[in-house]
Structures are given as structure tokens and as C-alpha cells.
C-alpha positions as CSV (number, residue, x, y, z in Angstrom):
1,X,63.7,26.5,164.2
2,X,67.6,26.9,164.8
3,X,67.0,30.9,165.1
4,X,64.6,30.2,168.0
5,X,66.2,27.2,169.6
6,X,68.7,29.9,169.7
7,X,66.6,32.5,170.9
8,X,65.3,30.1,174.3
9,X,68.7,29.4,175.0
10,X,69.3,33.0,175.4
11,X,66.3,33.6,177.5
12,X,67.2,31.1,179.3
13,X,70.6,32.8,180.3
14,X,72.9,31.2,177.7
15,X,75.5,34.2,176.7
16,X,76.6,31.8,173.6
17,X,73.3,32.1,172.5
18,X,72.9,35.9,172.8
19,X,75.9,36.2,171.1
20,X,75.0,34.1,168.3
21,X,72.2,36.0,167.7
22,X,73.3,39.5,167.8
23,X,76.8,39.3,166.8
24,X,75.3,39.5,162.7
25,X,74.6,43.2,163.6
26,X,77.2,44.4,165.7
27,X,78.9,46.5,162.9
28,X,75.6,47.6,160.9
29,X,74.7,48.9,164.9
30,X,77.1,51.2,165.2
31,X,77.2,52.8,162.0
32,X,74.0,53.1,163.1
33,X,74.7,54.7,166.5
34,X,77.4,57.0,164.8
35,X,75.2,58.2,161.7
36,X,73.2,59.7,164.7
37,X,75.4,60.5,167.0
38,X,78.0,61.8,164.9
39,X,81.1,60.5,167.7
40,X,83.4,57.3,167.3
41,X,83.5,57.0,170.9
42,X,79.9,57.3,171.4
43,X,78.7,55.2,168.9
44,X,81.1,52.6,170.2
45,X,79.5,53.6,173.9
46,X,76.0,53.4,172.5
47,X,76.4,50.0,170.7
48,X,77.4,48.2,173.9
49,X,74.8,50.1,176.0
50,X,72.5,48.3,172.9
51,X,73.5,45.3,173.8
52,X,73.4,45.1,177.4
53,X,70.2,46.5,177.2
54,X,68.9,43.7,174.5
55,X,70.8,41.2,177.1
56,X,68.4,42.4,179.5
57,X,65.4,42.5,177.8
58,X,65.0,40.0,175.9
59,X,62.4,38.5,177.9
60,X,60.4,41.5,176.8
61,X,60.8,40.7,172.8
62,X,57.8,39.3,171.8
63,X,58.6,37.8,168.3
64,X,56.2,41.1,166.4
65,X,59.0,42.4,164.8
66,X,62.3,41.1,163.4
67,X,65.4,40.8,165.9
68,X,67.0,43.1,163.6
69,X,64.2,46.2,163.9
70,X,64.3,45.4,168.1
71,X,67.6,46.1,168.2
72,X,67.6,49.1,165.4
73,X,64.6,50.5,168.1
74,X,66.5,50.3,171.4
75,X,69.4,51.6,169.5
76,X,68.2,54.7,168.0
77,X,65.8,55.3,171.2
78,X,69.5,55.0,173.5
79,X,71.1,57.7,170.8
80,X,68.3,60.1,171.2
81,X,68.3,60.1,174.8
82,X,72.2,60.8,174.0
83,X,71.7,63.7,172.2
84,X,69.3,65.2,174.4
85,X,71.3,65.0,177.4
86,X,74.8,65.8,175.7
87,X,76.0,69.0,177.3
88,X,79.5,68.4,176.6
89,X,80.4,69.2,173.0
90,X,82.5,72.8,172.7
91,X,80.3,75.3,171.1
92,X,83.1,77.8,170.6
93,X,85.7,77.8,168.1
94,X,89.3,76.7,169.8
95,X,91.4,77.7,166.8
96,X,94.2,80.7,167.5
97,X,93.3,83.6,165.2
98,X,92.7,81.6,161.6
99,X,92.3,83.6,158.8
100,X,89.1,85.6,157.8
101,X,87.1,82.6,156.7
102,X,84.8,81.9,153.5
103,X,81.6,81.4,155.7
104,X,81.4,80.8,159.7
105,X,78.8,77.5,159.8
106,X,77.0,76.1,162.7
107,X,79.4,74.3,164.7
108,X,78.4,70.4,164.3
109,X,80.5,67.2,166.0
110,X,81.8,65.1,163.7
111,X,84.2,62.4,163.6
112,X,85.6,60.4,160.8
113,X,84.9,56.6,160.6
114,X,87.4,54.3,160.0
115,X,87.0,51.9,157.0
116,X,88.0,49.0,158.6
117,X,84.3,48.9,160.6
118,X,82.8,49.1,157.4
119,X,84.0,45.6,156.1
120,X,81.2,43.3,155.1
121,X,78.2,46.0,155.6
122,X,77.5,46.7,151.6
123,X,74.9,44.2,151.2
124,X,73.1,44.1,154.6
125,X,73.4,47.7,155.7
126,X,71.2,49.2,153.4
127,X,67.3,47.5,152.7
128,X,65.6,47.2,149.2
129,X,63.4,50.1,150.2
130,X,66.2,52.3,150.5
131,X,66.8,55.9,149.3
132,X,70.7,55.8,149.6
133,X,73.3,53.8,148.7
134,X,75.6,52.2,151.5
135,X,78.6,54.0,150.1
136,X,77.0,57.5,149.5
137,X,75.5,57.6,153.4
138,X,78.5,56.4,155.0
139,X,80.4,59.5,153.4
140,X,81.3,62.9,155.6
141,X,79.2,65.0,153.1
142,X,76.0,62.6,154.4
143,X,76.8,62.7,157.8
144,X,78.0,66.2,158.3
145,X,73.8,66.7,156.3
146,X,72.4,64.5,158.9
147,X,73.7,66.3,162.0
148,X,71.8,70.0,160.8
149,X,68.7,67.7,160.9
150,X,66.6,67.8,164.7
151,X,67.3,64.8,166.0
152,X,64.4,63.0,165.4
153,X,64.3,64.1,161.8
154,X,67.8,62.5,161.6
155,X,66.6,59.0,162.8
156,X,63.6,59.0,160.9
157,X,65.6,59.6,157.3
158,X,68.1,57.5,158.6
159,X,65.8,54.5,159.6
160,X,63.7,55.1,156.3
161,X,65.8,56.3,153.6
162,X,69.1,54.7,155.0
163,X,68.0,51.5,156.0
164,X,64.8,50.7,154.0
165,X,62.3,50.0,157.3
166,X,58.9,50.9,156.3
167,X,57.0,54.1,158.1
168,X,55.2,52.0,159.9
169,X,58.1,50.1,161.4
170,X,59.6,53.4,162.1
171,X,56.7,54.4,163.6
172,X,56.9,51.9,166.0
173,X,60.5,52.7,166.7
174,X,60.2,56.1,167.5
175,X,56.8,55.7,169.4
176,X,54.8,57.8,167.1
177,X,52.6,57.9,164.3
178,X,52.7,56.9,161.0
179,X,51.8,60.5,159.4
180,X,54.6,62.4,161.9
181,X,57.1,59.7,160.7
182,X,56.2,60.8,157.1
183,X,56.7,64.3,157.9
184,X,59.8,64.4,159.3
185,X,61.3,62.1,156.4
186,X,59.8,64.7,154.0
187,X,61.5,67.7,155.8
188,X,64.8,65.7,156.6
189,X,64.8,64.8,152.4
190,X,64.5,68.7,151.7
191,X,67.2,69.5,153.7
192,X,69.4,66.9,152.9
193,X,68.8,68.1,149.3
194,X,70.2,71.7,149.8
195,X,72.9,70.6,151.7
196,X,74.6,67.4,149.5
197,X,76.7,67.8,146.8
198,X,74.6,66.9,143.5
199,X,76.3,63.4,141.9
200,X,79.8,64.4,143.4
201,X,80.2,60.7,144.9
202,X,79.4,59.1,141.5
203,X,82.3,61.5,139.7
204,X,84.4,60.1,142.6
205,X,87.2,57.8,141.3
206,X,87.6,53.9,142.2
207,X,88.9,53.2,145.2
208,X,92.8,52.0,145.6
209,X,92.2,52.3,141.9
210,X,95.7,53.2,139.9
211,X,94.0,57.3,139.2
212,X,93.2,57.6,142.9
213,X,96.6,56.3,143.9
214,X,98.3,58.2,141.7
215,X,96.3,61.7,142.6
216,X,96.7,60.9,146.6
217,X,100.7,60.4,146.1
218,X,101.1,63.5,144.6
219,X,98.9,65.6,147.4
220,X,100.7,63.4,150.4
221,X,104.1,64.6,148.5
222,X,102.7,68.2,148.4
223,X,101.9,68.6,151.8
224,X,105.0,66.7,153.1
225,X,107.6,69.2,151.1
226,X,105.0,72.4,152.4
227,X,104.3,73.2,148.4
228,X,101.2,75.0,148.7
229,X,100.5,75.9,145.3
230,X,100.6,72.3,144.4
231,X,98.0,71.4,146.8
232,X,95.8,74.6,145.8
233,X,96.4,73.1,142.0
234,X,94.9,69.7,142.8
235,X,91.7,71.5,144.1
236,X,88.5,71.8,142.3
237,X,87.1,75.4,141.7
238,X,85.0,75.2,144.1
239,X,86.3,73.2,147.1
240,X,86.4,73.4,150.6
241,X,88.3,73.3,153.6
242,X,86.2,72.7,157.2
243,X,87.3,71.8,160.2
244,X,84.1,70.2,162.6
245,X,84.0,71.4,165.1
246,X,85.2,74.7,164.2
247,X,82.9,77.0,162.1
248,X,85.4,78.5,160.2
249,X,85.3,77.0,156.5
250,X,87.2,78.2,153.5
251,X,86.1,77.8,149.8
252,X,87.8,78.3,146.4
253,X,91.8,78.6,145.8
254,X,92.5,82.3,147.1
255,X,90.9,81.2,150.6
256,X,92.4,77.9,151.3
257,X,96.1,78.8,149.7
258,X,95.4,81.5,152.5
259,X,94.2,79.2,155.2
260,X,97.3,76.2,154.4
261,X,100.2,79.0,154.5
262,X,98.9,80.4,157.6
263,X,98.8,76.6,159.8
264,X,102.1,75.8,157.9
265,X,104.0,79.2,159.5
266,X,102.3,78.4,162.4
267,X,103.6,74.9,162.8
268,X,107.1,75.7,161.6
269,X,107.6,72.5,159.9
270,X,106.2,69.8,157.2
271,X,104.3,67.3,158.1
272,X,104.2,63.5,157.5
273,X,101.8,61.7,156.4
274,X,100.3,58.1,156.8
275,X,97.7,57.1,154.5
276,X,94.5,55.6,155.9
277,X,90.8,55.7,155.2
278,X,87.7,57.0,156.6
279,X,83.6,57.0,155.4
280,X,84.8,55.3,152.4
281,X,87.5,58.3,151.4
282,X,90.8,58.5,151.5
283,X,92.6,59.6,154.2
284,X,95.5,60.8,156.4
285,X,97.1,61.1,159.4
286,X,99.3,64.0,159.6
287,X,102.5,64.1,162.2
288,X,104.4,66.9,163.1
289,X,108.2,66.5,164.1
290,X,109.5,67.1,167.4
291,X,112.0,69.8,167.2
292,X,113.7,68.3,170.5
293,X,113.6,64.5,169.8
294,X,114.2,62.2,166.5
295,X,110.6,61.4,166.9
296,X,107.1,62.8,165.1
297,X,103.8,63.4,166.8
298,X,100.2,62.8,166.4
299,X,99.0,66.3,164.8
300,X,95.9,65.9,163.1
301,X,93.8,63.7,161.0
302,X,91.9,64.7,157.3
303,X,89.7,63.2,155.1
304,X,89.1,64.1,151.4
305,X,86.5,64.2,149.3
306,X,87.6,63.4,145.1
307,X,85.3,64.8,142.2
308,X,87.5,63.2,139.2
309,X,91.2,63.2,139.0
310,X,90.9,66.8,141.5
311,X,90.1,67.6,145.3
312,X,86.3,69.0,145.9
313,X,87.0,68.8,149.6
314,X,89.4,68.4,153.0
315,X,87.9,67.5,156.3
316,X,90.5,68.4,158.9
317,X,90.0,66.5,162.3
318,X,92.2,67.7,165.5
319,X,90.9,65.4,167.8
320,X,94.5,62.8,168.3
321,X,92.5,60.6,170.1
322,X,91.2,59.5,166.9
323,X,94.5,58.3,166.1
324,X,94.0,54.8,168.5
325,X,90.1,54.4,166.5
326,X,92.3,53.8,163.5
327,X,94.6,52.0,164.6
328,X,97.3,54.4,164.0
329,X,100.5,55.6,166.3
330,X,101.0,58.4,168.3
331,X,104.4,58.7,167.2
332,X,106.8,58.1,164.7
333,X,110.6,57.4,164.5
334,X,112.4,59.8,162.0
């Protein structure tokens, strides 16, 4: 009775109320909004176009469905409309003359997500009908899968697989049938299959754990004394090095010890780091010192991805506006 005491109050125009109700899903919504979208900003856009948009309707919720799935609907339905107006994400490469890459991929957007926003979401993020753990589809490799899907593939897996709602439910959602819902899943889980690493989050150590602390102070003192060949010999065989939204990417030791000594003659100098994290992964933000002023600047921030006590992959991000998302500088003293 107290949830829809609650819920009159609302109707009736009491903001407390609304609040009340939706704040339990504030942070579960835009993971949400960002697993499809892909962009901090939007996603944090998208959730409060959500909720105004819930505020407004909620007349129209008739009690068929859980609060939860109406708000999980007129999310996902805002973030599609999103995507297929969204005219504004560059499609060309804007790095100066890199170095022949591995592969050239489809450009994708894709920002990191701070860890902070993921506080409290293990247990309620993910339903028992779930294909994917919280931790393994909050992580880059997930995401970056995701946004290869159509978009409608991509909210369908997500809203199945990710968050455990039942076809039908997603049906609902998405305003279509039962059997198309089933179809897309099925696709989106092929793909998703080609494109993820097989088991590499499980081989992944602890987080904050003393192994992980100890392998991510020796790569931050690598990068911050411009040793190369130490960072190259933290590396699995195999890793990569991509920069979304760029489509160069750059695999194995030859090709990234290639890639790093290039940006570092570039720059000129070492750079600084600040540890953070993102999608669950550890993380840096990377400054580059003024040569005019005592001072060091916002250059760029990366994410990596562990397999064991070694590397399996670096996620560079140029965007500094991300800086402000994790509540990080712009500058340093030196």
C-alpha cells in the first residue's frame, strides 16, 4: 500500500513523491541509456529526458507492468530515437599521420564510464533471467560489442540478456512482437560471440587487490619515465591498442612499441598519470606538461583491460571533457 499511496501522491502533483519512487533507478537508468548510447553525456541527457518524461506521464501508467519496466520502456524508446537522429558523431579519423595500423575498424563512439556511477548496481542491475553478469557487461569489451549491433538488436540483447526482462516484456517495450524480439536477441548473441574475448574477464585479477596494484604501479611508472619496452613487456601476446573513435587499432608487441614511440616523439615529453577507474577496469588519466608554465594539462584518458598478472588491452580516450565526468582536474601543479 505505501508504494501506491506513493504513487497518488505523485499523480496528484507531489514531486517528493515522484522522487521517492524513481530515485531506486536513477543509476541502473543510465547505465542503461549509456550501454545504448555508448556517450557519458548522453546517457546523462537521456536519463533526465526519462524522467521528465515519466514526470509527465504518469497519468498514463496504468499499473500492467512494473514501475521499473515503464521506465526501462520510455528509456530505451528515448535512446533509439537518439540514435536515429544522431548526425553528429565524426566519422573520420582526426589523428595526425599514426603509424600503418594492425587493422582499420568501423569507427564506433565510445566513452568510458566512471566507477563511481556503478556503486550499489551489482545486485539490482542485472535480473535472474540474465545472460551476463553485472561486471562482464559493464566492461569496454561489452560495450564497444554492443555498438556493432543495429540499434534495435542492441536494446533487445540488452533488455533480455543484460537485464533479465522476459521476451514478452521486451516486446512490449520495443512495440513489437514476441518472435522479432527473439530474432534479434538470437543475431545480437551471435555477434556478440565473435566479437568478445572468450573468459578474458574471469582471468582478470581482483580488483584493488595487492597483484593488480602492484602490475598497475609498474605500467603508471613505465609510461611516466617514457620506457617503452617496459610497457610492451607487460603486454599479452596478443593485445591491443584502439582508440574509439579512431579506426586505427594496433595488435601484438611490434605494432604497439611502434604506435607508443611514435605519440611519445610527438608529444615531446612524459606524461603523468592519475589513477582512476572506468567499466569496472583500471584506469588513467594522463597529463602532459606545459613547456611554458609549472603546470600539467589534461591530455587524454585510458582504460585497460588485465588477463592475469599482463595487459590484453589499452582503450585510449582523447575526449578531455571526460576529465569533469570523473571528477578529475584539468590541470596539475608540478
Amino acid at each position: 500500500m505505501r508504494v501506491e499511496d506513493t504513487l497518488r501522491r505523485a499523480r496528484d502533483g507531489d514531486e517528493n513523491a515522484f522522487r521517492e519512487l524513481v530515485d531506486p533507478y536513477r543509476r541502473e537508468l543510465q547505465l542503461h541509456c549509456y550501454r545504448i548510447l555508448g556517450s557519458l553525456q548522453d546517457a546523462e541527457d537521456e536519463l533526465q529526458e526519462t524522467l521528465l518524461a515519466a514526470w509527465r506521464g504518469l497519468d498514463g501508467f496504468e499499473g500492467r507492468s512494473s514501475l521499473r519496466a515503464w521506465l526501462y520502456r520510455i528509456a530505451t524508446n528515448r535512446c533509439l530515437n537518439t540514435l536515429r537522429g544522431r548526425g553528429r558523431r565524426p566519422q573520420e579519423a582526426r589523428m595526425v599521420d599514426p603509424p600503418e595500423p594492425t587493422r582499420r575498424a568501423e569507427p564506433i563512439w565510445l566513452d568510458p564510464y566512471p566507477d563511481v556511477l556503478l556503486e550499489g548496481l551489482a545486485d539490482t542491475a542485472a535480473g535472474p533471467a540474465s545472460r551476463y553478469e553485472t561486471r562482464e557487461s559493464v566492461g569496454l569489451a561489452f560495450v564497444a560489442a554492443l555498438h556493432h549491433l543495429p540499434p534495435r538488436q542492441r536494446a533487445a540483447l540488452v533488455l533480455r540478456d543484460v537485464l533479465g526482462f522476459q521476451a514478452a516484456e521486451v516486446a512490449e517495450m520495443l512495440e513489437s512482437s514476441e518472435a522479432s524480439v527473439k530474432g534479434a536477441v538470437r543475431r545480437a548473441r551471435a555477434s556478440l560471440d565473435e566479437r568478445m574475448p572468450a573468459g578474458g574477464r574471469e582471468r582478470a585479477l581482483l580488483p584493488n587487490s595487492p597483484r593488480e596494484r602492484e602490475l598497475l604501479g609498474r605500467f603508471a611508472a613505465a609510461v611516466e619515465r617514457g620506457d617503452t619496452d617496459g610497457i610492451v613487456a607487460m603486454l599479452t601476446d596478443d593485445a591491443w591498442v584502439t582508440m574509439p573513435p579512431e579506426p586505427y587499432e594496433y595488435q601484438g608487441e611490434e605494432a604497439i612499441a611502434r604506435f607508443l614511440s611514435d605519440r611519445q616523439a610527438r608529444r615531446g615529453a612524459n606524461l603523468r598519470l592519475v589513477p582512476t577507474r572506468a567499466n569496472g577496469q583500471p584506469a588513467f588519466a594522463c597529463y602532459l606538461p606545459d613547456a611554458q608554465a609549472p603546470i600539467a594539462r589534461a591530455y587524454a584518458l585510458f582504460v585497460l583491460t588485465l588477463e592475469g598478472d599482463r595487459i590484453s588491452a589499452i582503450t585510449w580516450f582523447a575526449d578531455r571533457s571526460l576529465f569533469g565526468h570523473f571528477g578529475l582536474p584539468r590541470i596539475l601543479p608540478e
